[in-house]
C-alpha positions in Angstrom: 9.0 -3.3 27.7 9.9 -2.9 23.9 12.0 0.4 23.8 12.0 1.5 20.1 9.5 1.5 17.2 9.9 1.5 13.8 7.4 3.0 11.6 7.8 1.5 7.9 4.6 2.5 6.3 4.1 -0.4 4.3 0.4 -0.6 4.7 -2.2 1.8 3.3 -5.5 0.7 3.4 -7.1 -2.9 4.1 -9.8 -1.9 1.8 -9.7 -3.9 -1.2 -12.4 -4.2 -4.1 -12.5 -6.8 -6.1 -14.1 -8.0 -9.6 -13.3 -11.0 -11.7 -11.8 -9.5 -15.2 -15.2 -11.9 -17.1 -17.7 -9.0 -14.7 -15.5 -6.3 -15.3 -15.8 -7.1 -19.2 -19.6 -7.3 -19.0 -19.9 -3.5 -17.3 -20.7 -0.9 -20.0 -18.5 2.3 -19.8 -20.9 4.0 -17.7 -21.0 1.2 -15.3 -17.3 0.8 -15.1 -17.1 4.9 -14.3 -19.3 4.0 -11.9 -17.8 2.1 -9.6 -14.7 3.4 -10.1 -16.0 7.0 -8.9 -17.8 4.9 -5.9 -14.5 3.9 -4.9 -12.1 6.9 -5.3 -14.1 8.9 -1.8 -13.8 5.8 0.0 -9.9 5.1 -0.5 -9.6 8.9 0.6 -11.2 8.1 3.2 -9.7 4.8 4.3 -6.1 6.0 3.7 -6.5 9.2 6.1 -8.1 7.0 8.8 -5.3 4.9 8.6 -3.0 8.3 9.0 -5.0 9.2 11.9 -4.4 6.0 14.0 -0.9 6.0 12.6 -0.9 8.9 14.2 -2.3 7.7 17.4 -0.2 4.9 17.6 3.1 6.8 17.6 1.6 9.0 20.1 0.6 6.6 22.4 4.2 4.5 22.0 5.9 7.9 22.9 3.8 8.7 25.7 5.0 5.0 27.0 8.6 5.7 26.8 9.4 4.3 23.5 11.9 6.1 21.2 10.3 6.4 17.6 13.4 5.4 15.0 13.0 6.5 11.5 14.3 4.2 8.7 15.4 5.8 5.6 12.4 4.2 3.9 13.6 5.3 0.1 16.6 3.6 1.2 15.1 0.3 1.7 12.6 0.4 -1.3 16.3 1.1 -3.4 17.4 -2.4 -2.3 14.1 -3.8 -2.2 13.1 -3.1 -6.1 16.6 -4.6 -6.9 16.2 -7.7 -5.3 13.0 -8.0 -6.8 13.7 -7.0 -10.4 17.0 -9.2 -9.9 15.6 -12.5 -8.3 11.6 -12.3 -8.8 10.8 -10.7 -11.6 10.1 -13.2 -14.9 11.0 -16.2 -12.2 8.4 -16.2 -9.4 5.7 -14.2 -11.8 5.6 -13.0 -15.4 8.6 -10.7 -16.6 7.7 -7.2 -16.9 4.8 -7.6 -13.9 6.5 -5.4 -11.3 6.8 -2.4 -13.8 2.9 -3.1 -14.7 2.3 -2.9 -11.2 4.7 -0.1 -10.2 2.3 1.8 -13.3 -0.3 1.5 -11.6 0.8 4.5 -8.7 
């Protein structure tokens, strides 16, 4: 049996909503508020479902004798952002796209 667990928390929510950028262009402003609105309650409620079986999960593990290790997670996004910026970023995609992204938060 597997006697430790780490928990990295590197994934949210499997819900995903998609539109092409040519719809998203055809939306008026109202439309566009929209479904932006629509989908604000539903992350919510997707991320703290996924914190709930997180939750579960750990519990369960524990009650099976497993010892729960905690990674210093800031630690690890530190090195990982470095690499990324260092190696990746303007060579694997466009310059400047992980700060665009890292915006986004």
């Amino acid at each position: 049996m597997q006697k430790y667990v780490s928990p990295i928390d590197y994934v949210r929510s499997g819900l995903v909503v998609h539109v092409s950028q040519s719809t998203w262009n055809k939306l008026s402003d109202k439309e566009r508020k929209a479904l932006l609105d629509a989908v604000e309650p539903t992350d919510k409620y997707a991320s703290g479902r996924n914190d709930e079986q997180v939750a579960l999960a750990i519990k369960r593990v524990q009650e099976e004798g497993m010892i729960i290790l905690k990674p210093d997670i800031k630690a690890f996004e530190r090195t990982a952002e470095a690499i990324v910026k260092e190696k990746l970023d303007g060579d694997l995609w466009p310059a400047g796209l992980y700060e665009k992204i890292r915006a986004m938060d």
